[in-house]
C-alpha positions in Angstrom: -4.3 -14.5 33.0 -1.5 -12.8 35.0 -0.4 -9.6 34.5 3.4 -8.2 34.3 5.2 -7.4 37.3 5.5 -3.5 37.0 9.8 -2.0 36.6 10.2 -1.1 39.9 8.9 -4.0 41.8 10.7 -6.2 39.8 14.1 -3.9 40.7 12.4 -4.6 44.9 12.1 -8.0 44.1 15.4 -8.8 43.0 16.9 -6.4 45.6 15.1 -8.2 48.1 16.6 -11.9 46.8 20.0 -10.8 47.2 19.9 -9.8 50.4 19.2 -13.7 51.1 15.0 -13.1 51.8 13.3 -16.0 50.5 11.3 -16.2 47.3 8.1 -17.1 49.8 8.5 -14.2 52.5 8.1 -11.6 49.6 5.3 -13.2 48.1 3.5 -12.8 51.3 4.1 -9.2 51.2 3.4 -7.7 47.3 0.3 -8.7 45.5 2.5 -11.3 42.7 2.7 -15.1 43.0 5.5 -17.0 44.7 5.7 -18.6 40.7 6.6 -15.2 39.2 8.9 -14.4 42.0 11.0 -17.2 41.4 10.6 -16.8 37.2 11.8 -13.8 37.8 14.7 -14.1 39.7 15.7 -17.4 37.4 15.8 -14.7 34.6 17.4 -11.7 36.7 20.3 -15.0 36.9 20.7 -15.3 33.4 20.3 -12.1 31.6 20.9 -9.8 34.4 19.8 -6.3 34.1 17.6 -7.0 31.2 14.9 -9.2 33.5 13.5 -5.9 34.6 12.2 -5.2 31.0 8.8 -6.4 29.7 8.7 -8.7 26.6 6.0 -9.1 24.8 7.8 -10.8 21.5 5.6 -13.4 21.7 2.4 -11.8 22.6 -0.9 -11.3 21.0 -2.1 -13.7 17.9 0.2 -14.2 14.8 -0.2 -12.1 11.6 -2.6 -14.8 9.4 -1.9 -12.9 6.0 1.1 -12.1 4.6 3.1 -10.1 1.6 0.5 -12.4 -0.7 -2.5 -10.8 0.5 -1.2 -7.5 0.3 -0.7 -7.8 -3.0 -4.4 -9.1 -3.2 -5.7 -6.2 -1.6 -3.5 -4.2 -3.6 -4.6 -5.4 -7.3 -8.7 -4.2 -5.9 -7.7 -1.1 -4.3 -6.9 2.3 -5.7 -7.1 4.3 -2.4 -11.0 5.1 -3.2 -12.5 2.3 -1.9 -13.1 1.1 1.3 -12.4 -2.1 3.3 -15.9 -3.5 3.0 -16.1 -3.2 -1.0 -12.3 -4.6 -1.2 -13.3 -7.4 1.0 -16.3 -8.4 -1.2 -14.3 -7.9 -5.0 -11.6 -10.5 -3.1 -14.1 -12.4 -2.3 -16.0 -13.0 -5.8 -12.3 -13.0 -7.2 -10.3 -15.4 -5.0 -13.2 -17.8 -3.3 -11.2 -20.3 -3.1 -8.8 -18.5 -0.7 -9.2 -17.1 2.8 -9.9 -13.4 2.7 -9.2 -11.2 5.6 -12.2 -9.5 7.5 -13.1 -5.8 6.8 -11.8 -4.5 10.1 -8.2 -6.1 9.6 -7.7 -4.6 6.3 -8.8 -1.3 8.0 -6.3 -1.6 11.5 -3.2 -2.3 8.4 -4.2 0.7 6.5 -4.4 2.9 9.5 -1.0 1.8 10.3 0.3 2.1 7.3 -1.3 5.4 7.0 -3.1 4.8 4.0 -6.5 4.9 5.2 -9.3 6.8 4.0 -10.1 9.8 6.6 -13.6 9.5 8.4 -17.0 11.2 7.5 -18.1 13.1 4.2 -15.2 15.3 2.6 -15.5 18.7 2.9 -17.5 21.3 0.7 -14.9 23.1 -0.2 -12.9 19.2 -1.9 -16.6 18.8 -3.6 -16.9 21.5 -5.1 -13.4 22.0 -6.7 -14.3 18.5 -7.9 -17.3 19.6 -10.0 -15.4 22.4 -11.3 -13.0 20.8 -13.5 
């Protein structure tokens, strides 16, 4: 798999193209293929500035669960429980549907920011919880 064409050759590139060097002389010179040469000076054509700017819209794998299995995820979860014990309530609840994996649940929490932080809780939390 390729990899992007960094800012600033990109801005050499196209620099290079309109001063009338040919698409093939500067791929002999800079580490990119003749293909992405040309791809990106068809772009610089159309949209001008902008073909100097990454996009990676389209990117990585699609989302596989939606606003339904949040609210799935939702009904099991009070914030207490972790991703492996929501996972396997979902699981003996739904069977019929498909359940996402432990680890996916955790990557959506942590970027929602309602993940549980790691390792034991402190003294300090225990203790003011057997006190009441």
């Amino acid at each position: 798999m390729g990899k992007p064409i960094p800012y600033d050759y990109r801005v050499k590139i196209v620099q290079r193209r309109k001063k009338g060097e040919s698409a093939k002389s500067i791929a002999a010179t800079i580490p990119y293929s003749l293909s992405a040469i040309n791809k990106l000076w068809a772009r610089y054509q159309t949209q001008g500035e902008l073909a100097f700017q990454t996009n990676y819209n389209n990117s990585g794998r699609p989302r596989e669960y939606g606003k339904e299995h949040e609210k799935l995820v939702e009904e099991v979860r009070d914030n207490s429980q972790g991703a492996n014990y929501v996972v396997c309530k979902l699981q003996q609840k739904h069977p019929e549907k498909k359940i996402p994996s432990a680890r996916t649940l955790q990557r959506r929490w942590l970027e929602q920011g309602t993940n549980l932080p790691k390792g034991r809780p402190d003294k300090d939390s225990t203790e003011k919880k057997m006190d009441r």
